[in-house]
C-alpha positions in Angstrom: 3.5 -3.4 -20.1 6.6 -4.7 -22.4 4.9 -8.7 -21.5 1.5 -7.6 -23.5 3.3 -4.6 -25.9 6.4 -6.8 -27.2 5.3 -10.8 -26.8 2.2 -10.8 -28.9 5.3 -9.5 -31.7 6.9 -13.2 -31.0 5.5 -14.4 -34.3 7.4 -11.8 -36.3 9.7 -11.4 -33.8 11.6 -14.5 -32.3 13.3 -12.7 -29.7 10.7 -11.2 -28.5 9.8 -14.5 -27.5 11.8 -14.3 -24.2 9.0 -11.5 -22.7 6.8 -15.3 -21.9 9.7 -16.3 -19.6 8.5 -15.3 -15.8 12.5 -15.8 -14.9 13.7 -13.3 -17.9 11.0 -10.8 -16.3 11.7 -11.0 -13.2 15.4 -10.5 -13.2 15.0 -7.3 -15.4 12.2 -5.9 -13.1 15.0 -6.5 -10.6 17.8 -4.7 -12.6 15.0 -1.9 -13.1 13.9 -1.4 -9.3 17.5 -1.4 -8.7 18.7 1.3 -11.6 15.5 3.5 -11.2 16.3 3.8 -7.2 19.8 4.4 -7.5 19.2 7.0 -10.3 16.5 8.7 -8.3 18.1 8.6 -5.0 20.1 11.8 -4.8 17.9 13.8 -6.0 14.9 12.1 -4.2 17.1 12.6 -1.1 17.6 15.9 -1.8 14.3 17.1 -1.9 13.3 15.4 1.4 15.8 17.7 2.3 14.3 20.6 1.2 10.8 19.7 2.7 12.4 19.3 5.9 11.1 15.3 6.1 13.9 14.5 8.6 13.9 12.1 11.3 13.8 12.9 15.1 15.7 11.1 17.1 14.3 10.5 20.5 16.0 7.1 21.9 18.0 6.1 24.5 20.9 5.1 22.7 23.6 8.0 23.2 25.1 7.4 19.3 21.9 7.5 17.8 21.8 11.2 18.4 24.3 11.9 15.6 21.7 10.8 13.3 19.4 13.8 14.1 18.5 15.5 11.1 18.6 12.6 8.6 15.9 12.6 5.9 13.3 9.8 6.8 10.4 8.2 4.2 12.5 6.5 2.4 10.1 3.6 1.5 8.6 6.3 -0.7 11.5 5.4 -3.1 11.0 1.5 -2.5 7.9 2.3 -3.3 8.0 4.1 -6.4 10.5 2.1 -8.3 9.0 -1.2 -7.2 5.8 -0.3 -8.3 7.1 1.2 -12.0 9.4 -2.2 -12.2 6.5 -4.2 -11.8 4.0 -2.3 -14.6 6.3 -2.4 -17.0 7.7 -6.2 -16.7 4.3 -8.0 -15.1 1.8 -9.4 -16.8 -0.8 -7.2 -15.8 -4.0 -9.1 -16.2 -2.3 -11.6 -13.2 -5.0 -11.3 -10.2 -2.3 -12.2 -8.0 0.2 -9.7 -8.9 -2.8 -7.0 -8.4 -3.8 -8.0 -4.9 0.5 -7.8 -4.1 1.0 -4.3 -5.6 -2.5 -4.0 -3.7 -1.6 -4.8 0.1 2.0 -3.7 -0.3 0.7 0.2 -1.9 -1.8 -0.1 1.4 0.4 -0.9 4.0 2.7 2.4 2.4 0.1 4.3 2.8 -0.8 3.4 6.3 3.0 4.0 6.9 3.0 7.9 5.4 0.4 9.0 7.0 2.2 8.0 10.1 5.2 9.5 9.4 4.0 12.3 7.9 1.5 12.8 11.2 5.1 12.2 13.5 7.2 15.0 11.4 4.3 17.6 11.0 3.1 16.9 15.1 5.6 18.6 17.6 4.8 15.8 20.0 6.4 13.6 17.6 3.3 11.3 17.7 1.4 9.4 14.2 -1.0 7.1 14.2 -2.7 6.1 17.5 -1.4 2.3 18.3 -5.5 0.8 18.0 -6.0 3.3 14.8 -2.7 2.0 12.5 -3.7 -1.5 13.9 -7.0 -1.6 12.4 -6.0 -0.1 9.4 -3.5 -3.1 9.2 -6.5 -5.8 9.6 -9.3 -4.2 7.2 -6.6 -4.1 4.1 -4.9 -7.4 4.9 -8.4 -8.5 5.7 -9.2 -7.1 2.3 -6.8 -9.3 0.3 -7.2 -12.4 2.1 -10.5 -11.9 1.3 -10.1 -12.0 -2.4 -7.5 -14.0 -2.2 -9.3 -17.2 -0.6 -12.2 -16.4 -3.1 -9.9 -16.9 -6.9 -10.4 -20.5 -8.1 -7.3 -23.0 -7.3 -6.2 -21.4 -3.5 -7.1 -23.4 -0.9 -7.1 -22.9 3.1 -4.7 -25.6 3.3 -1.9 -25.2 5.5 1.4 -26.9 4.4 3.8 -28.0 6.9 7.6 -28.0 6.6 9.6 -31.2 6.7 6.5 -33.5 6.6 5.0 -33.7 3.2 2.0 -35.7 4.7 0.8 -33.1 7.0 -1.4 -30.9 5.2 -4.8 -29.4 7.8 -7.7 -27.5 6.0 -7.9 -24.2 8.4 -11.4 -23.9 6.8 -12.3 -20.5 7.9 -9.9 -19.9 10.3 -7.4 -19.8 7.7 -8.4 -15.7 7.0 -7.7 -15.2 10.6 -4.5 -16.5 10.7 -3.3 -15.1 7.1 -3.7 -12.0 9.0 -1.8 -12.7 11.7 1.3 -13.3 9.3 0.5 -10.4 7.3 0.2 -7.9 10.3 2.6 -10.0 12.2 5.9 -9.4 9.4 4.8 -6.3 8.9 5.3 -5.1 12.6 8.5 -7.5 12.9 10.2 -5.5 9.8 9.5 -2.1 11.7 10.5 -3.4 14.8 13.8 -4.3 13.4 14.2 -0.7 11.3 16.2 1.0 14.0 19.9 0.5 12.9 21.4 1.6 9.5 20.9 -1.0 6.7 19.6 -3.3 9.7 15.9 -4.0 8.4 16.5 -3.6 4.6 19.2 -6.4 4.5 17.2 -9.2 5.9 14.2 -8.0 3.5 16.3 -8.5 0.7 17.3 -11.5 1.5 13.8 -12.8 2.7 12.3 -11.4 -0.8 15.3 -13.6 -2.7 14.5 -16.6 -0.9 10.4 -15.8 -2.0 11.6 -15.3 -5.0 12.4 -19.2 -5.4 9.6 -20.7 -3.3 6.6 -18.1 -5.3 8.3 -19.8 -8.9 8.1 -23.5 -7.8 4.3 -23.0 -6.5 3.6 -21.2 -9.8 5.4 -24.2 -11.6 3.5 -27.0 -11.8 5.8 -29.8 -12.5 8.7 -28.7 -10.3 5.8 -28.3 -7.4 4.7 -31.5 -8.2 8.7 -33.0 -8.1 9.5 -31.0 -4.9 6.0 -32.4 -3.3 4.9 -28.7 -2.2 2.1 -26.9 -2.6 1.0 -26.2 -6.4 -0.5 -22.6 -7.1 -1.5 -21.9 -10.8 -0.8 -18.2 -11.8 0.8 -17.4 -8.7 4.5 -17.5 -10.5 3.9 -14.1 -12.0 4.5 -12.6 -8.3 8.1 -13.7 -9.3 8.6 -10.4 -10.8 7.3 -8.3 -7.8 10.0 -10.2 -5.7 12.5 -9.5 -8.2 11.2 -5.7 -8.2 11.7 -6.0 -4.5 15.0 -7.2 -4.4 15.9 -4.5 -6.4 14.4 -1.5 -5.1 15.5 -2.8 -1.6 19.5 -2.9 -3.0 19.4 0.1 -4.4 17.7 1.9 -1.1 20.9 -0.5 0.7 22.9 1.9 -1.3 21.9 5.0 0.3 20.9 3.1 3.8 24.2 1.8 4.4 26.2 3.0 7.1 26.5 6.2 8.0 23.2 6.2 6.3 22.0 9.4 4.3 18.2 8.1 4.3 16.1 6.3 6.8 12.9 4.2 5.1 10.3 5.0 7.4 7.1 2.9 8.3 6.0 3.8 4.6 9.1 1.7 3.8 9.0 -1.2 7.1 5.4 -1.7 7.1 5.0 -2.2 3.1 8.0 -4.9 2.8 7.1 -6.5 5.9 3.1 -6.9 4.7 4.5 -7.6 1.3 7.0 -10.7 3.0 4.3 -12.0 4.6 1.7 -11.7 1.6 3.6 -13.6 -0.4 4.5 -16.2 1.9 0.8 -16.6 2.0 0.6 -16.7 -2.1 3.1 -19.8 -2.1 1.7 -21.2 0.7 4.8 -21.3 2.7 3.6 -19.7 5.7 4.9 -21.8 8.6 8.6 -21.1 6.4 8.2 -17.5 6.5 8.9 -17.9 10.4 12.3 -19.3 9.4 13.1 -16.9 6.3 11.8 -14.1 8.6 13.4 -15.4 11.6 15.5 -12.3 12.5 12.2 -10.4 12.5 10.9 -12.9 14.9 13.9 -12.9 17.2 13.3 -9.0 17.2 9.7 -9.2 17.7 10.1 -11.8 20.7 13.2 -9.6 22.4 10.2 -6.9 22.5 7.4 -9.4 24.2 9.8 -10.9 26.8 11.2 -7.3 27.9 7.6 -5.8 28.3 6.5 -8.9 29.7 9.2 -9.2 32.3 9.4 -5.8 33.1 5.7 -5.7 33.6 5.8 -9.1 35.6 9.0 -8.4 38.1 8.0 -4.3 38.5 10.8 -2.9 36.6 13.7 -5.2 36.2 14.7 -6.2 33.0 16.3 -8.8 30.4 17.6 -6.7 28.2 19.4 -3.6 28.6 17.3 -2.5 25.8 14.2 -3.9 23.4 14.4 -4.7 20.6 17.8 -7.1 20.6 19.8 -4.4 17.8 19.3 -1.4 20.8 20.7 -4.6 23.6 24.1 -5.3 21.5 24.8 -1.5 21.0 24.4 -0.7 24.6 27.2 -3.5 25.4 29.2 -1.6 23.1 28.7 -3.2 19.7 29.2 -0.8 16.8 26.6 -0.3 14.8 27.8 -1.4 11.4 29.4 -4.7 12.9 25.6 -5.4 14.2 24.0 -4.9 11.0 26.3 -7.3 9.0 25.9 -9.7 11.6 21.9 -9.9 11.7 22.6 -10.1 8.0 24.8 -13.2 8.1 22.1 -14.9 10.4 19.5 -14.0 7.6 21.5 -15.6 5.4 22.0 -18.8 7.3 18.0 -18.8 7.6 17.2 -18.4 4.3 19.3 -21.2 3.4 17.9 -23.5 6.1 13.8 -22.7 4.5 15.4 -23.5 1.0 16.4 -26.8 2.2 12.8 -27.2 3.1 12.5 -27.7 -0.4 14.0 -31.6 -0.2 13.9 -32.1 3.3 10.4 -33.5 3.9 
């Protein structure tokens, strides 16, 4: 809103001039998301309170049960000041920023109604396993779609460390763009189980985005770094910036002892996002490194089903997925949680040398 309300006053205006810069956007939408959810946050805390949205804690982990009782759907907060970052610093008439706030306000939805299906059920149970799937596939299916049809994006799939390497996935490329949409999406709720555990990684996936959305939306520093060159799709700069925000400020109430949890409406709409704008900058095969602590948790999951299935009952892990393993050895929870960070941090730096090293 302020990009078409205050630039068009450039000519009288010089300072307004600074509302063209994609960078000057983005880091304010960031500032925003991040004021707006820690503003909100007590009082949006307190009312999930009052409604009684609180999680119920059924796992195995003895320490866990201390946490009965928290409020849950946090994401709704992610949500909300994300999306008001992003309308008033975007330049709204970007297609690409639309089918972002598009996916990512999907994949929330999907997530409430399966949260609010768990606390309003005495079962505890959402969305059947098939039912949420599907859902996944028809909106990600949905944006691909549109995606693959806007002038300038190719199915090209760009390899990291070897420039040269470049396959046309033809059509195939819609059924593997859902595969990483549906696949971070599921990784990020797989790894929301610890306090500040999933929302740390996010952030710091959704900075590292940040840098690889610019460059493809840049044409000459594409063109220097020999990667993938996107017109238009720089604008989704400022919904990673949003995102970094909102997902600090949430950090601030998510932080151990946490006072809110996110919820699916908060995993599944970061993870989809992740993965959706991977897909924008054409940095899919990277988003398995920037991601890779999602991954790690994903494949702890596969292997222990997998072997338990296979051997009748044994087991690799004490417990799935790898978070629920180190706090059964006796871990503490907060020591965890900074750790996976630190890893996250060590991977994003490794997909930003990606950058050069080809």
């Amino acid at each position: 809103m302020f990009y078409h309300l205050l630039y068009p006053l450039s000519d009288v205006f010089t300072l307004f001039n600074v509302f063209r810069y994609i960078t000057f956007r983005s880091v304010y939408a960031l500032v925003t998301a991040l004021l707006l959810s820690i503003l909100l946050g007590p009082r949006f805390i307190a009312w999930l309170e009052k409604i009684k949205y609180r999680q119920n804690i059924q796992e195995d982990v003895h320490n866990h049960q201390k946490k009965q009782g928290t409020p849950t759907m946090g994401g709704m907060l992610i949500w909300g000041s994300l999306v008001l970052s992003v309308l008033l610093w975007g330049d709204l008439t970007n297609a690409y920023l639309w089918l972002t706030l598009f996916l990512f306000s999907g994949y929330a939805l999907i997530g409430f109604v399966d949260d609010f299906l768990k606390l309003k059920k005495k079962e505890n149970k959402g969305l059947s396993i098939k039912g949420k799937f599907l859902a996944q596939l028809v909106l990600a299916g949905a944006a691909v779609s549109v995606l693959i049809s806007l002038p300038g994006y190719s199915s090209t799939l760009y390899v990291p460390f070897f420039k040269s390497l470049q396959p046309d996935l033809g059509w195939f490329y819609l059924a593997f763009a859902l595969a990483v949409i549906v696949g971070s999406s599921n990784g990020v709720n797989l790894t929301d189980g610890l306090d500040g555990l999933a929302i740390g990684p996010s952030i710091i996936a959704a900075g590292c985005l940040t840098i690889f959305v610019y460059v493809a939306g840049h044409a000459e520093l594409a063109e220097y770094l020999q990667v993938a060159s996107v017109s238009g799709v720089g604008e989704v700069t400022v919904f990673c910036g949003a995102l970094v925000g909102a997902g600090l400020g949430f950090l601030w109430f998510n932080a151990y002892p946490a006072q809110v949890f996110m919820g699916d409406v908060g995993s599944l709409s970061i993870g989809s996002a992740l993965g959706f704008v991977a897909i924008l900058c054409k940095q899919e095969l990277v988003l398995v490194i920037v991601g890779g602590l999602f991954v790690i948790e994903t494949i702890s999951v596969i292997l222990q089903v997998g072997y338990f299935r296979f051997t009748g009952g044994k087991r690799i892990f004490r417990m799935a997925p790898l978070h629920h393993h180190f706090e059964m050895i006796g871990t503490p929870e907060s020591k965890i949680s900074v750790r996976f960070w630190i890893l996250s941090i060590l991977l994003a730096l490794i997909a930003l040398s990606t950058l050069k090293l080809r």
